[in-house]
N, C-alpha and C positions, 0 to 999 in steps of 0.2 A: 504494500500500500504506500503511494508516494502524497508525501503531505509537503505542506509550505512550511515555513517557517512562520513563525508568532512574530507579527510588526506592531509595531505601535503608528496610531491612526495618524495620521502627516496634517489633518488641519483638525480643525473646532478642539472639544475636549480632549483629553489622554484619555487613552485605549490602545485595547490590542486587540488585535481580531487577526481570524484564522479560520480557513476554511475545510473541515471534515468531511469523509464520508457516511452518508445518513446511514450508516450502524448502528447497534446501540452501543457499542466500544467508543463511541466517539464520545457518551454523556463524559469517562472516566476523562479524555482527553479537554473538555473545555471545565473542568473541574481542577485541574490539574492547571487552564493559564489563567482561571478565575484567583485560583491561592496565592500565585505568581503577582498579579496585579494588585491583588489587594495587599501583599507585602508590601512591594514596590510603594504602593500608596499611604504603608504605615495603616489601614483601616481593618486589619487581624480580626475586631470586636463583630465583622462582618461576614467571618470564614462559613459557621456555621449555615444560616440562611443561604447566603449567595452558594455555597455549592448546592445545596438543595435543588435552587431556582435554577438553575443551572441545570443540574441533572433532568428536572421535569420538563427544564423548554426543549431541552435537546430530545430528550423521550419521546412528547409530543411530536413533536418535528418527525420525526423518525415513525414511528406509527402511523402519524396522520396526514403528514406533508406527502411532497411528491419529490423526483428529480435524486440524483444521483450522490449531489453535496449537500451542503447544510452552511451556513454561513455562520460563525458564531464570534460574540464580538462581548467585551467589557467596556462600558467607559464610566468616565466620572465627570460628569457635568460639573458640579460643585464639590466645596471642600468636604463635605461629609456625605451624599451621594453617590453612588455609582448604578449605575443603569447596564443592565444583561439583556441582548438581544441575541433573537434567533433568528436567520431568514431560512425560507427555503422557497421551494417553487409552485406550493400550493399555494391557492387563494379562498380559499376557504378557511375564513375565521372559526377560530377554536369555539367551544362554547362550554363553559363553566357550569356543571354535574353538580346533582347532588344525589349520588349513587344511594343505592337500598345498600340496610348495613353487611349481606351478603355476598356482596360486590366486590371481589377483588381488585379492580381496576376502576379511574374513574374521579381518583381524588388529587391530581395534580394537579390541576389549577384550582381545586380549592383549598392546594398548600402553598400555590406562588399565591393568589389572595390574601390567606394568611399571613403571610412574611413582606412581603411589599406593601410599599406607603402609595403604591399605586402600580398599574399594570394596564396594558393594551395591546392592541395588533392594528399595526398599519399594513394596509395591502395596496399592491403597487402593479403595474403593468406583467411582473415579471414572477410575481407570486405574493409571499405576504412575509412581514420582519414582528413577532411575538416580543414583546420587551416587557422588562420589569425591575424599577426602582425598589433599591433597598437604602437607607440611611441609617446612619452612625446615630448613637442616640446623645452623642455630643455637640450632632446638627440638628436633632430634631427639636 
């Protein structure tokens, strides 16, 4: 499997973004430059959630997206935000479950809900980008 390398984004915010294949081996891999960022960033206090969120966009994506990659990206808007997006090549907005207690599957965006000070899905000509703000609670 040949991957990019992890950049950090050339204009607006800091970030890093890198492009996988929609596997599910790929959630371990943006979990992996999610820890990475947030050191860099000094925001540690955020490890736990943002890999979660992470793990479930990439999940999603992977499940229910389409298209062969997956686009996955960190950034930090501001000094105690960072913002986790997913793109892929579906356009079909997610939609937020409230599974029966029997239900295996079914609760991952009711856990980026959870852990984000907010969350959305822009969709775009070329498919659709899932993203979700998490904040330091020394910014909020």
């Amino acid at each position: 499997m040949t991957m990019t390398a992890a950049r950090a984004t050339s204009i607006g915010a800091p970030g890093y973004s890198q492009t996988f294949p929609s596997v599910p081996e790929s959630a371990g891999l943006a979990r992996d430059l999610v820890v990475t960022a947030l050191r860099v960033w000094r925001l540690e206090s955020l490890l736990n959630e943002a890999t979660l969120v992470a793990t479930e966009l990439v999940a999603n994506a992977v499940q229910h997206g389409s298209g062969r990659y997956l686009v996955f990206s960190a950034e930090r808007p501001s000094q105690f935000r960072v913002r986790i997006r997913v793109t892929d090549q579906s356009r079909v907005r997610p939609v937020l479950r409230s599974p029966d207690e029997g239900e295996t599957r079914g609760r991952g965006l009711l856990l980026v809900s959870a852990l984000a000070i907010d969350w959305g899905t822009d969709v775009h000509t070329s498919g659709k980008t899932v993203w979700a703000d998490l904040a330091d609670e020394a910014g909020t």
